[in-house]
C-alpha positions as CSV (number, residue, x, y, z in Angstrom):
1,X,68.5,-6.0,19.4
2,X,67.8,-3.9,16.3
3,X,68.0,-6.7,13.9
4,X,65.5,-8.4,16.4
5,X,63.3,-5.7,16.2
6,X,63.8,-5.3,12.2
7,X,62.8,-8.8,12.1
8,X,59.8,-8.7,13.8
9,X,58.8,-5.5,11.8
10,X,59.4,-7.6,8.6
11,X,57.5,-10.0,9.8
12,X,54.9,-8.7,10.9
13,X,54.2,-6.4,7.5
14,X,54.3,-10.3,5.8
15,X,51.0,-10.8,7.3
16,X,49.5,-8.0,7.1
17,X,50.3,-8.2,2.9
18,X,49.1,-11.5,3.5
19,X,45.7,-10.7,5.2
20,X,45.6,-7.9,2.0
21,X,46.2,-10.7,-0.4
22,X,43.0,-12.9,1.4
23,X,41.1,-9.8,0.8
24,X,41.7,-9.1,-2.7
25,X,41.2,-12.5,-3.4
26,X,37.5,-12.9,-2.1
27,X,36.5,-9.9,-3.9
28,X,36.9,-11.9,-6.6
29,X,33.4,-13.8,-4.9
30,X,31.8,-10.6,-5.0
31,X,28.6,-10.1,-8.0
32,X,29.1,-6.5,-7.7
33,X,32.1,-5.3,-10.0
34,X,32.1,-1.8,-9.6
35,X,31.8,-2.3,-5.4
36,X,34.6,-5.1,-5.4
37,X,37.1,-2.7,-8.0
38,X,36.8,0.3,-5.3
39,X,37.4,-2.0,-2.3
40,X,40.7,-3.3,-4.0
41,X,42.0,0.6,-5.0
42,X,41.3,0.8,-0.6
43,X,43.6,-2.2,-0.8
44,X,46.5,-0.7,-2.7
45,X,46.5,1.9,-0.4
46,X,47.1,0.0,2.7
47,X,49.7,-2.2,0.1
48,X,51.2,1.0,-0.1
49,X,51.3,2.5,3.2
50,X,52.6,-1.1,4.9
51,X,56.5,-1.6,5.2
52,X,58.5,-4.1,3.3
53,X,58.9,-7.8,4.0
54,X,61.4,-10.3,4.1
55,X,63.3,-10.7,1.2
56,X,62.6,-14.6,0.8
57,X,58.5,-13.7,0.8
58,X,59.0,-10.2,-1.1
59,X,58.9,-11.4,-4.5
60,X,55.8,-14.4,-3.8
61,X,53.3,-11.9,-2.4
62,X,53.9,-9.3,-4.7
63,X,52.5,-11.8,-7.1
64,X,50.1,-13.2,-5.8
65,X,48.4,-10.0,-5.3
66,X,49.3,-8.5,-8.4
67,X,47.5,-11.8,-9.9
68,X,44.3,-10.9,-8.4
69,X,44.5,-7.0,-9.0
70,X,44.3,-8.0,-12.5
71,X,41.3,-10.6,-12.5
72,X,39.4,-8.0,-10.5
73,X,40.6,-5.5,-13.4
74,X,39.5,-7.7,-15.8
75,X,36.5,-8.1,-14.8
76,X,36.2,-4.4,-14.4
77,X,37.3,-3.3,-18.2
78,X,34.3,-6.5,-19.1
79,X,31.8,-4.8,-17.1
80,X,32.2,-1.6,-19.0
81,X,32.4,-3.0,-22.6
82,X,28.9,-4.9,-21.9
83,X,27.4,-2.0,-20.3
84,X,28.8,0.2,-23.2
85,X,26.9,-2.4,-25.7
86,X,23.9,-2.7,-23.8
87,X,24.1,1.2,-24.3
88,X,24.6,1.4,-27.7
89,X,21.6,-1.0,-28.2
90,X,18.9,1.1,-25.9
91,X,20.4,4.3,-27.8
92,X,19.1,2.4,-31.5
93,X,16.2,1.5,-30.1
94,X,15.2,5.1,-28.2
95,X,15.6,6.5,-31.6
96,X,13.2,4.6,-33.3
97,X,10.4,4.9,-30.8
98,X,11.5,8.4,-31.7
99,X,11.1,7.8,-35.3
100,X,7.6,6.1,-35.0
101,X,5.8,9.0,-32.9
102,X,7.6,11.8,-35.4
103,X,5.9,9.5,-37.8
104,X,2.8,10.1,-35.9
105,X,3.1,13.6,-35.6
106,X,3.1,14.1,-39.5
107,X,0.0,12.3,-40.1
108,X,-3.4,14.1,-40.6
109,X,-6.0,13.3,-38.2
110,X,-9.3,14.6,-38.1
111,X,-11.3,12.3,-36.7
112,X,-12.2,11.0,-32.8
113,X,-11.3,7.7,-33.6
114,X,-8.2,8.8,-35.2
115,X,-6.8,10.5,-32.0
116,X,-7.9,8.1,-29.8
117,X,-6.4,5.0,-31.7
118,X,-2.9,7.3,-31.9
119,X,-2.9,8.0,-28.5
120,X,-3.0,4.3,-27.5
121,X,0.2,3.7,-29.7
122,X,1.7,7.1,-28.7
123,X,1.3,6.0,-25.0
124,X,2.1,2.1,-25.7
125,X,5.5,3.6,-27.1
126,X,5.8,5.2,-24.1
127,X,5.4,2.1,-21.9
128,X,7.9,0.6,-24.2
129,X,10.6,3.4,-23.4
130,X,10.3,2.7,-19.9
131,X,11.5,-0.4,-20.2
132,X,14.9,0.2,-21.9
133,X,17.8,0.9,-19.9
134,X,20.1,4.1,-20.3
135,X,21.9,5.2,-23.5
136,X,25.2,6.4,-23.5
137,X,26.0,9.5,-20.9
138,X,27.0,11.8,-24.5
139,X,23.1,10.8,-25.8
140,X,21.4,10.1,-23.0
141,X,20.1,13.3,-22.6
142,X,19.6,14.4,-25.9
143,X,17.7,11.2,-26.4
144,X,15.0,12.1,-24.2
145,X,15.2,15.7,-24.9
146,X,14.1,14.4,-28.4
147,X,11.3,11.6,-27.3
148,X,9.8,14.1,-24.4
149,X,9.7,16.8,-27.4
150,X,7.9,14.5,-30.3
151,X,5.1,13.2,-27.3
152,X,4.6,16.7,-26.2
153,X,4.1,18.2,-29.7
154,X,1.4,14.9,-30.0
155,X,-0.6,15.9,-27.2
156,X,-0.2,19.7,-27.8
157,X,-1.6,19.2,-31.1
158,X,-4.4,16.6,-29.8
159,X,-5.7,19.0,-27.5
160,X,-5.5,22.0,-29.8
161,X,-7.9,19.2,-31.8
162,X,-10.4,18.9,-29.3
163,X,-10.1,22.9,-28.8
164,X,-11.5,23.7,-32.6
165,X,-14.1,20.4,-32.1
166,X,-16.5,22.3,-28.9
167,X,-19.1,22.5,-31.9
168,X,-18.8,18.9,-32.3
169,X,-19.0,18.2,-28.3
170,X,-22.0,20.4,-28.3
171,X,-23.9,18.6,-31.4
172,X,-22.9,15.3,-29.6
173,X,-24.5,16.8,-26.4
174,X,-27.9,17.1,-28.2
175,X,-27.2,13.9,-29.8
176,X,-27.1,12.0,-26.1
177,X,-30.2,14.2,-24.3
178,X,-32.5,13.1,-27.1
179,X,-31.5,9.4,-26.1
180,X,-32.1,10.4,-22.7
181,X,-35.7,11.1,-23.5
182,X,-36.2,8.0,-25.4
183,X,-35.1,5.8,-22.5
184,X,-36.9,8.1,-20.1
185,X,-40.4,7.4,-22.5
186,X,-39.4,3.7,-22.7
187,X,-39.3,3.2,-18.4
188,X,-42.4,2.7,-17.5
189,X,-42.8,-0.3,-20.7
190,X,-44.0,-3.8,-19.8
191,X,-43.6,-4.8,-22.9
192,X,-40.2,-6.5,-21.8
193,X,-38.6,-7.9,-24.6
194,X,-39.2,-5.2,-26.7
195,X,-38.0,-2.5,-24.7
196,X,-35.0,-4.3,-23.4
197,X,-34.2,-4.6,-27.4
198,X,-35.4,-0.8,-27.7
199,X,-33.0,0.5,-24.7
200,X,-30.4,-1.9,-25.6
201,X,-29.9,-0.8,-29.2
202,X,-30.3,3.1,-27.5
203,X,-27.3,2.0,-25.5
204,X,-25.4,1.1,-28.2
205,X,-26.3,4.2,-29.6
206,X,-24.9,6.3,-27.0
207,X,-21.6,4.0,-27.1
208,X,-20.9,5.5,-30.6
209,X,-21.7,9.2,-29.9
210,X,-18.5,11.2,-28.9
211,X,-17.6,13.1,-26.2
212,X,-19.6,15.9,-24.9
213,X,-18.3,19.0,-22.7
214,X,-16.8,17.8,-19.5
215,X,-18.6,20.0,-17.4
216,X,-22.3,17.4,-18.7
217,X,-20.3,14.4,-18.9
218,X,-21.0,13.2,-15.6
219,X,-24.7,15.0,-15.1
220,X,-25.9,13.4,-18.9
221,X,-24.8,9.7,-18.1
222,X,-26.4,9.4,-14.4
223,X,-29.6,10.7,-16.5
224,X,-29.4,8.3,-18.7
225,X,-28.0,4.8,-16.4
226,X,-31.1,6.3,-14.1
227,X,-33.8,5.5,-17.0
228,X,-32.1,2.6,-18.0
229,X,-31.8,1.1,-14.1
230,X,-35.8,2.0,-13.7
231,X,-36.9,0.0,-16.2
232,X,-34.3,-2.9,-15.8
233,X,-35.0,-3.1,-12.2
234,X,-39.2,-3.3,-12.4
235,X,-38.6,-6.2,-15.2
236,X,-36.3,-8.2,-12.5
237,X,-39.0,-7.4,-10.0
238,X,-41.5,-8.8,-12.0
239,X,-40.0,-11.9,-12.9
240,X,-38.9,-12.6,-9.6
241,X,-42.4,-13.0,-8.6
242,X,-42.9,-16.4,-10.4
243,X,-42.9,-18.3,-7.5
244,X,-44.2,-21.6,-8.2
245,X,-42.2,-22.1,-11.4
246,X,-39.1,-21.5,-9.6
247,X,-39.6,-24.1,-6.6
248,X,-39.9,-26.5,-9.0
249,X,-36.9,-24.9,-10.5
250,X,-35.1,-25.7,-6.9
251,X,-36.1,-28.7,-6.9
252,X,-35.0,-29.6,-10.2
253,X,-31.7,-28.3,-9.1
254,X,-31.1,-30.1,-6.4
255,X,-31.7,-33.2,-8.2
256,X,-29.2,-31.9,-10.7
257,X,-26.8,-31.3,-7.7
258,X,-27.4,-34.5,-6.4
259,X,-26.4,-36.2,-10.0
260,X,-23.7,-34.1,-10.2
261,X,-22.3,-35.6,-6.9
262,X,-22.6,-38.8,-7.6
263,X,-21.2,-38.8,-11.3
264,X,-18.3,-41.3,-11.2
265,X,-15.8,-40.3,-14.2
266,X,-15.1,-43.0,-17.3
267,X,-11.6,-43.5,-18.5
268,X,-12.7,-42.1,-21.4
269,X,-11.7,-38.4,-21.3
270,X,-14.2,-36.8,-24.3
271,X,-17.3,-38.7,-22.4
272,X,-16.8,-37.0,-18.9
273,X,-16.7,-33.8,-21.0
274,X,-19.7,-34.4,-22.8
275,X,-21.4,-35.8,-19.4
276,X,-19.9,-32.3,-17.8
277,X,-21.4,-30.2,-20.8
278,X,-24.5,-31.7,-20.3
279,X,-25.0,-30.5,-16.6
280,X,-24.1,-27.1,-17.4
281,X,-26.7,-27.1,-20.1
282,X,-29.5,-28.7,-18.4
283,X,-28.6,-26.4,-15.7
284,X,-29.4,-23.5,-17.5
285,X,-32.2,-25.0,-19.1
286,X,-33.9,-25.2,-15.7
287,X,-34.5,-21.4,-15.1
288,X,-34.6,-19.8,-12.3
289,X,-35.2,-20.6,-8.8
290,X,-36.5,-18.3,-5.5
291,X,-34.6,-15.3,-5.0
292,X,-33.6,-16.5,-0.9
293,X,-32.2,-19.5,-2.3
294,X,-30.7,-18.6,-5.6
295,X,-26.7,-17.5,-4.0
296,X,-26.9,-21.1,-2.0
297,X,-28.0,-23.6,-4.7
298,X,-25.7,-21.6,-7.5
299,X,-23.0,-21.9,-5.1
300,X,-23.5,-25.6,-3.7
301,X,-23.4,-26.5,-7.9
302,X,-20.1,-24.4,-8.9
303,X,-18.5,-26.6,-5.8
304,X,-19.5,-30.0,-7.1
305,X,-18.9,-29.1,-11.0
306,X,-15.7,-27.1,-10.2
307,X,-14.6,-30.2,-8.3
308,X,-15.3,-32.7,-11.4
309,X,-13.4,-30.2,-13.4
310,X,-10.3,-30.9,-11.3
311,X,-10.4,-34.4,-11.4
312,X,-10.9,-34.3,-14.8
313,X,-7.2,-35.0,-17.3
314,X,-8.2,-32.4,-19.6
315,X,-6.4,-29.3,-21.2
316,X,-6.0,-25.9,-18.4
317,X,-7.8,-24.0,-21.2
318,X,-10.6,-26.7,-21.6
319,X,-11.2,-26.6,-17.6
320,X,-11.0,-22.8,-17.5
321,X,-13.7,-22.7,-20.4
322,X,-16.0,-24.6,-19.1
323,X,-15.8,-23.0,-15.5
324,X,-16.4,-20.0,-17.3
325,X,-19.2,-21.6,-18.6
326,X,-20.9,-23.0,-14.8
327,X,-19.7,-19.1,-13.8
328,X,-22.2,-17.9,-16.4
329,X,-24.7,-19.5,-16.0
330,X,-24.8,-18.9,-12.3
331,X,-24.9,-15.4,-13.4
332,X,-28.2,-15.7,-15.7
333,X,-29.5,-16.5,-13.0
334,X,-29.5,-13.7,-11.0
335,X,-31.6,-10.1,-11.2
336,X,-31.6,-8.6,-14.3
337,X,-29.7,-11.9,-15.3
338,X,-29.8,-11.5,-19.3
339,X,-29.0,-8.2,-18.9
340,X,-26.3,-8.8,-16.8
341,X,-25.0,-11.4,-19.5
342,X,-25.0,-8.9,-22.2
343,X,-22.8,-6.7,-19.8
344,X,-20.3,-9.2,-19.3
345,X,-20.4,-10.2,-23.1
346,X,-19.8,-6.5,-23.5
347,X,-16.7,-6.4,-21.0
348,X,-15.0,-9.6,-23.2
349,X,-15.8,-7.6,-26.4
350,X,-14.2,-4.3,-25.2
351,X,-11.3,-6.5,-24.1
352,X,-11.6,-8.3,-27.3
353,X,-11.2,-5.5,-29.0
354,X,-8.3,-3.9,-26.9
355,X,-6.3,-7.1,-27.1
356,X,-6.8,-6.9,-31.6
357,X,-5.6,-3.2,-31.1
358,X,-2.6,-4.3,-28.8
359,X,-1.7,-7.2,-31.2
360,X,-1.1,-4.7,-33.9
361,X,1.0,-2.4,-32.2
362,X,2.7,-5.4,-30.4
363,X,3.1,-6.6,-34.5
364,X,4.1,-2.7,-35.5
365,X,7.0,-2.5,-33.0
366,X,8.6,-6.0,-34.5
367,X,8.5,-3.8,-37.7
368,X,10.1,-0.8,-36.4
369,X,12.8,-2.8,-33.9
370,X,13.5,-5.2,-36.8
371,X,15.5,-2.2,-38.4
372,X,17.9,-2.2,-36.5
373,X,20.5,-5.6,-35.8
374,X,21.1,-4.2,-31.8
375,X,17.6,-4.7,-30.7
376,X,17.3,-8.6,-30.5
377,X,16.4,-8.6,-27.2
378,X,13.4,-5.8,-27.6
379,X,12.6,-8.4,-30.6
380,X,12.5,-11.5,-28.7
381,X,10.3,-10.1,-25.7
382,X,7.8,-7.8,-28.5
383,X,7.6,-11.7,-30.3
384,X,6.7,-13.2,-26.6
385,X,4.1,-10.6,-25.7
386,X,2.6,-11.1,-29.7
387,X,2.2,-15.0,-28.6
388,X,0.6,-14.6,-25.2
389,X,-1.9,-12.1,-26.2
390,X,-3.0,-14.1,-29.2
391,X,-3.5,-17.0,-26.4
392,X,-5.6,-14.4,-24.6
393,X,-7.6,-13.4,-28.1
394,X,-8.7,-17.0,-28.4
395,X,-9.6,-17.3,-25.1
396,X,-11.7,-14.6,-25.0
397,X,-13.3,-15.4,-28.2
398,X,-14.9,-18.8,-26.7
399,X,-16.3,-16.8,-23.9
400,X,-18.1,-14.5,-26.1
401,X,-19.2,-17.2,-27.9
402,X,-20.0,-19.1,-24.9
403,X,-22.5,-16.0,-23.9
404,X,-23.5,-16.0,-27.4
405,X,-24.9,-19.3,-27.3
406,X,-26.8,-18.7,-24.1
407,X,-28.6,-15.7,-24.9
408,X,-29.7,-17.0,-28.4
409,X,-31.3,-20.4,-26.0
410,X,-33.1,-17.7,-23.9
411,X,-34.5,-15.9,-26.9
């Protein structure tokens, strides 16, 4: 009876070691290494704590779960040496973000201009280091011990800047109210081109004047938009009361429309775009029409033209151009509409000109990064970024050009 019951023992630890095999097997299946190493050590233990087996069996599943204890161990030691790597490269390239705003932080700046075209890189590098993984434990935190010293010394120093330059925020405050009083003596003008050129070249005035004390920031510009708006706002109001011009407009539109809808497209791909500048222009050649109408026929026109631009087999950036262009136009002719243009031509330029400042610093961090043979990756993705913003730089060059060409037809 005891060698019955021996048996049975024996037998029943085989399949338990079995089951434990099964398991240590499929955590061979699972992506997380780290989870599927602690699950086999809860393994071992139950290897350990379960009785022996038959002798005929003893040897086989020993084996067979020694064999995968050492894949899963493998696989293990791997995980470690890549992390280690990976590591190693976000240490090299922590310290030469490092590097560049130490750089930074020995330069003399004295201007407005110079701080605020610092800060951008100082917080671009900053975007960057958010974007790199962890260094190794021993550096990690002497890493960013270093880069959160070298940005706070930048900004401690940029404010202790704007501390000694109140007497320039005070000179710049008398610079902006005497452009408040010009616009405020233009207002009441109905000489309309003139003073639109007057306030327009006041604006740009204002644009280059530098900051003023916080505390007349806000009060100084709603003095000066308020001039600005008064005299912006009578003009539309004036124009808008041409009302037999612009039924004739409307119904030059609606023909137009009408055209539009009917237009069959050619086989002959530079035709139909020619056939579709040609609507746009005569389009805006037309002027405006009544104010009750204007959102309805502008929209009824974007419809049909947006739908002959999807039909059409031309280049994504050729269709999105000359959308842009229908989307312009519909905007000239609204309120205010040339004003309005020179806003959004404004808006492209500003973007314009953040996109040139990024491309540099995108080009300045292939120069830093390229110092170092462990930041390939950081390379490949700065070289990406460099190639989709010049796409964006060209893009948005036609568009001012676009508005360019509309407001030089209006003049």
């Amino acid at each position: 009876i005891n060698q019955e019951l021996r048996d049975l023992d024996l037998k029943k630890n085989l399949e338990i070691k079995i089951r434990l095999c099964e398991q240590a097997e499929e955590l061979l299946l699972e992506p997380n290494v780290i989870r599927a190493f602690n699950s086999l050590q809860k393994l071992h233990e139950r290897w350990r704590e379960t009785g022996p087996v038959p002798r005929e069996n003893k040897d086989d599943i020993w084996e067979r779960f020694k064999a995968a204890t050492a894949k899963i161990n493998k696989k293990h030691q791997e995980y470690f040496e890549i992390r280690k790597t990976e590591q190693r490269k976000n240490f090299e390239a922590k310290k030469a973000i490092c590097e560049q705003i130490e750089e930074i932080n020995e330069m003399e700046l004295t201007t407005h201009k110079d701080w605020s075209d610092r800060s951008k890189e100082v917080i671009n590098f900053q975007k960057v280091w958010r974007t790199i993984g962890f260094a190794p434990q021993k550096d990690n935190n002497k890493i960013y011990t270093r880069f959160r010293t070298v940005c706070d010394k930048f900004f401690d120093n940029k404010r202790e800047f704007y501390a000694q330059n109140k007497e320039l925020q005070q000179n710049n405050l008398q610079l902006k109210t005497d452009l408040c009083i010009q616009a405020e003596a233009l207002k009441d003008s109905t000489d309309w081109r003139k003073t639109t050129n007057d306030l327009i070249n006041i604006q740009k005035q204002w644009k280059e004047i530098g900051p003023v004390p916080r505390k007349q920031s806000d009060i100084l510009w709603k003095r000066f938009r308020a001039a600005c708006d008064y005299f912006f706002d009578k003009k539309a109001e004036h124009f808008s009361n041409i009302d037999s011009e612009q039924i004739e407009n409307m119904n030059l539109k609606n023909e137009l429309i009408e055209e539009v809808t009917n237009f069959k497209a050619s086989d002959d791909v530079n035709m139909n775009l020619e056939k579709m500048k040609e609507f746009q222009r005569r389009w805006t050649e037309i002027g405006h029409v009544p104010l009750n109408k204007k959102d309805d026929i502008q929209k009824r026109f974007r419809d049909v033209i947006n739908m002959l631009f999807d039909d059409l087999s031309i280049d994504e950036t050729e269709r999105n151009l000359l959308k842009f262009k229908t989307k312009m136009a519909t905007i000239f002719e609204t309120n205010r509409g040339q004003d309005k243009l020179r806003m959004e031509r404004e808006k492209y330029a500003n973007k314009l000109k953040q996109l040139e400042t990024d491309l540099v610093l995108l080009d300045n961090n292939i120069g830093f990064f390229a110092k170092s043979k462990k930041t390939e990756s950081l390379i490949k993705d700065v070289k990406r970024k460099i190639d989709q913003t010049k796409s964006k730089i060209e893009f948005l060059r036609e568009k001012v050009r676009v508005i360019d060409e509309m407001d030089q037809d209006d003049d």
